[in-house]
C-alpha positions as CSV (number, residue, x, y, z in Angstrom):
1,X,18.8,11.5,-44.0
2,X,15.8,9.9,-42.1
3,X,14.1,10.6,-45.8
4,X,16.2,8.9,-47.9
5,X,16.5,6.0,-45.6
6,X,12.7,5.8,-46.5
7,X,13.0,6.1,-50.3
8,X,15.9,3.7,-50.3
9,X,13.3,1.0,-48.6
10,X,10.8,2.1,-50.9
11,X,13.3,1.6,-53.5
12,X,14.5,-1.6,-53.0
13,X,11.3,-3.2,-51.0
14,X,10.8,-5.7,-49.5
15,X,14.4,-5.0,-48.4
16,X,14.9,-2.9,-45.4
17,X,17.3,0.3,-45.7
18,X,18.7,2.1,-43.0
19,X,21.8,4.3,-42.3
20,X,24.1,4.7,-39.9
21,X,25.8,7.2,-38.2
22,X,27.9,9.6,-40.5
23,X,31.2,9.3,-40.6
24,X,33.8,11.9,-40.5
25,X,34.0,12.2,-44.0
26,X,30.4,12.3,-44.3
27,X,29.7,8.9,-45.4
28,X,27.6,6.5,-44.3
29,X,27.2,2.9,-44.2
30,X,23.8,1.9,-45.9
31,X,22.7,-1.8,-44.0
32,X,19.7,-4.0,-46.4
33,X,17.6,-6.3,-44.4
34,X,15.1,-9.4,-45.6
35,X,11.9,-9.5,-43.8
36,X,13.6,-11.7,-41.1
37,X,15.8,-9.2,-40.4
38,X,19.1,-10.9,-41.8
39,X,21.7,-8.2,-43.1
40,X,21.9,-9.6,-46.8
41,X,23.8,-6.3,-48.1
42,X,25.7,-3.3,-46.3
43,X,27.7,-0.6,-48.2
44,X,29.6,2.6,-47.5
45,X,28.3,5.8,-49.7
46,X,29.7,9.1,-49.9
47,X,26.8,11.8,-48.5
48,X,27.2,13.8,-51.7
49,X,25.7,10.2,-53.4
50,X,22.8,10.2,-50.8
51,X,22.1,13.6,-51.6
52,X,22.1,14.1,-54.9
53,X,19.4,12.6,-57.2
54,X,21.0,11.8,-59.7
55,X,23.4,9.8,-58.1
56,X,20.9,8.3,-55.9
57,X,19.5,6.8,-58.4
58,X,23.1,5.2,-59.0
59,X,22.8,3.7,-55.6
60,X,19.4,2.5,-56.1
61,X,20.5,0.8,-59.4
62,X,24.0,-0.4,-58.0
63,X,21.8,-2.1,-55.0
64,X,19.5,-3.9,-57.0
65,X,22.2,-5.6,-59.0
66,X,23.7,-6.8,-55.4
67,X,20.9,-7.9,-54.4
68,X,20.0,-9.8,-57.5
69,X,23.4,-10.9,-57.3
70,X,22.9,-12.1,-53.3
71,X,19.6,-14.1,-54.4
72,X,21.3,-16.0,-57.0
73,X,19.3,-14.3,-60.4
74,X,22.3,-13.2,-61.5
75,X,25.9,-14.2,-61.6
76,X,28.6,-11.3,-61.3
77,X,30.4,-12.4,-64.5
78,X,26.9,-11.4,-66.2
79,X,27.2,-8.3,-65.4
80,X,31.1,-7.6,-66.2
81,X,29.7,-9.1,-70.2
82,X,26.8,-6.5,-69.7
83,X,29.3,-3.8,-69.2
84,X,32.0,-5.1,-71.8
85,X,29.0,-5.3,-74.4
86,X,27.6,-1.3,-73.6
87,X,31.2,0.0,-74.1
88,X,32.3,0.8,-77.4
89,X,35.1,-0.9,-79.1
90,X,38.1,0.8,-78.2
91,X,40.6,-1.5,-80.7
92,X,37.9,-1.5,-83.6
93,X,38.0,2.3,-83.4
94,X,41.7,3.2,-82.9
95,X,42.5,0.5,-86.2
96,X,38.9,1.2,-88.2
C-alpha cells in the first residue's frame, strides 16, 4: 500500500496522499494535503479500488474533480450537466 500512496501523490501532485490504517473491511481512508499541510480532501476506498488499475485510475480521476471542485475551477452542478450530457437519451430512445 506504501506504493500506491506514492503513485496517488504522484498522481495528484502537488497534493499529498497518504493512507490510513485498513479497516476491517479492508478499506481505507485516503487523506490529500496542500503544501502547508491543510487536509483539503479525505475519502474512504474499498482495497479492491486501490488495487486494481483500472479502478485506480477511477480514484485518481474521481480525486481530481474534488479537488478542482475544492479550488473553486469548477462548480459541482458542472459536472452533474457533464454527466447528463455523456448519457444517452433514455426518453428520445424508448419514443424514437
Amino acid at each position: 500500500m506504501e506504493n500506491i500512496s506514492f503513485l496517488l501523490s504522484e498522481a495528484l501532485a502537488p497534493y499529498q496522499a497518504s493512507l490510513g490504517a485498513a479497516g476491517v473491511n479492508g478499506e481505507r481512508l485516503v487523506t490529500l494535503r496542500n503544501a502547508a499541510g491543510a487536509i483539503v480532501i479525505e475519502r474512504i476506498y474499498s482495497a479492491a479500488q486501490l488495487c486494481d488499475k483500472r479502478q485506480l485510475t477511477d480514484v485518481v480521476d474521481g480525486l481530481h474533480r474534488d479537488l478542482m471542485v475544492a479550488e473553486g475551477r469548477i462548480e459541482p452542478c458542472v459536472i452533474a450537466a457533464m454527466r447528463n450530457a455523456s448519457q444517452p437519451n433514455a426518453v428520445g430512445r424508448a419514443f424514437g
